[in-house]
C-alpha positions as CSV (number, residue, x, y, z in Angstrom):
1,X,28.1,-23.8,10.0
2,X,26.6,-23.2,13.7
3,X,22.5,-23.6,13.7
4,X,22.9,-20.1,15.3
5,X,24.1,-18.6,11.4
6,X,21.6,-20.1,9.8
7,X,18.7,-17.8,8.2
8,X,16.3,-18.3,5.2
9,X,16.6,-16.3,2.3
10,X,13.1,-14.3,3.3
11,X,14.6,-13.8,7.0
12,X,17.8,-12.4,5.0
13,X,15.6,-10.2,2.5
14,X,12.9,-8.8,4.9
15,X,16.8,-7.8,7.3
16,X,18.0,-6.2,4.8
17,X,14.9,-4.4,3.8
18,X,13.7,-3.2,7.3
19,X,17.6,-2.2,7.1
20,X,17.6,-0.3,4.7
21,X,14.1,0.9,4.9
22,X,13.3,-0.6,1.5
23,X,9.8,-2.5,2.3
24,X,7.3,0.8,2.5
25,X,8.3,2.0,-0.8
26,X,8.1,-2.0,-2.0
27,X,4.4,-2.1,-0.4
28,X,4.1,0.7,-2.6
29,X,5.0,-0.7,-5.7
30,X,2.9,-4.1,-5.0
31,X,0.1,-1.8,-3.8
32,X,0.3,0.6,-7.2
33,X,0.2,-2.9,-9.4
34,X,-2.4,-4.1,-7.8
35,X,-4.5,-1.0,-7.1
36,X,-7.2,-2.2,-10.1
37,X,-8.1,-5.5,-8.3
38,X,-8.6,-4.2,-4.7
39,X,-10.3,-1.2,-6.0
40,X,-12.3,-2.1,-9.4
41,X,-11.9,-1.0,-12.8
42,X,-13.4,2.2,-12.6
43,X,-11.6,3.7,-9.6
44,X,-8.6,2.4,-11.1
45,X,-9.1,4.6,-14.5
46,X,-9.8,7.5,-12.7
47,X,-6.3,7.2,-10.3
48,X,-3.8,9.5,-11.4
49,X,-1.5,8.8,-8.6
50,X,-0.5,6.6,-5.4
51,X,1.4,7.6,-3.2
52,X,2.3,5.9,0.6
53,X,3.9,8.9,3.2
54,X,3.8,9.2,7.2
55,X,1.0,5.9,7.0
56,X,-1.2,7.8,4.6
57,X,-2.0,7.0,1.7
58,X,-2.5,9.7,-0.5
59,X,-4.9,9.3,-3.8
60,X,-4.9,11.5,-6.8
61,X,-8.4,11.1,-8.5
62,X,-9.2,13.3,-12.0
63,X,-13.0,12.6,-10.7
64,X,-14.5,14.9,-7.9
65,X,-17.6,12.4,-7.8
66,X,-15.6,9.3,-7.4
67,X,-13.4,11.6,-4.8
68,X,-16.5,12.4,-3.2
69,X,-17.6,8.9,-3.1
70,X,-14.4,7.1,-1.9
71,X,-14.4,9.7,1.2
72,X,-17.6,7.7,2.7
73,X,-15.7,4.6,2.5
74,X,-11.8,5.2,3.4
75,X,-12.0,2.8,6.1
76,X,-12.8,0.2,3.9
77,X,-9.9,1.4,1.5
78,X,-7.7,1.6,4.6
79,X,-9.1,-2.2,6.1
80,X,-8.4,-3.3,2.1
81,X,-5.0,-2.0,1.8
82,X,-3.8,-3.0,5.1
83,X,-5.1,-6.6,4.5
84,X,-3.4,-7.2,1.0
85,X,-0.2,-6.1,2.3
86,X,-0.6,-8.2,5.3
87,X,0.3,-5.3,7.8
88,X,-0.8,-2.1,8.7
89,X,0.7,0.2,6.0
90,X,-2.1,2.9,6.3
91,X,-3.8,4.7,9.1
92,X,-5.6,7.5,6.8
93,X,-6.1,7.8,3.1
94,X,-6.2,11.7,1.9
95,X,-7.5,12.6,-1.4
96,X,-6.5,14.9,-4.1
């Protein structure tokens, strides 16, 4: 096998996902299993839904004071987000 062939299996999986546009929805996932650790117990019980769309991450909240609160600090939501996934997945949070 030529040196030219040769890929790791990440180089392979990250190919595959960009081709098939699989690793949004993955940061997703890996950001809906993990929303209780960046975000604290609290917020987390009071999520009803996650969802990543056009770089915005919009959050369904059954609070209207935490969704009142969470608007002074989306970009810190938005800096916390982006840094766990180790890209920038999110431009502008919306909430529900």
């Amino acid at each position: 096998m030529s040196e030219k062939n040769e890929h790791t299996l990440k180089q392979l999986l990250n190919q595959m996902l960009d081709k098939y546009k699989l690793s949004e929805k993955l940061d997703e996932v890996d950001l809906e299993s993990h929303w209780e650790e960046l975000m604290g117990t609290m917020i987390y019980k009071h999520t009803i839904q996650l969802k990543v769309q056009n770089k915005k991450l919009y959050i369904q909240l059954d609070s209207p004071v935490i969704r009142q609160e969470l608007i002074y600090g989306k970009t810190l939501i938005i800096q916390k987000v982006n840094n766990f996934v180790g890209k920038e997945l999110i431009t502008d949070v919306v909430f529900r």
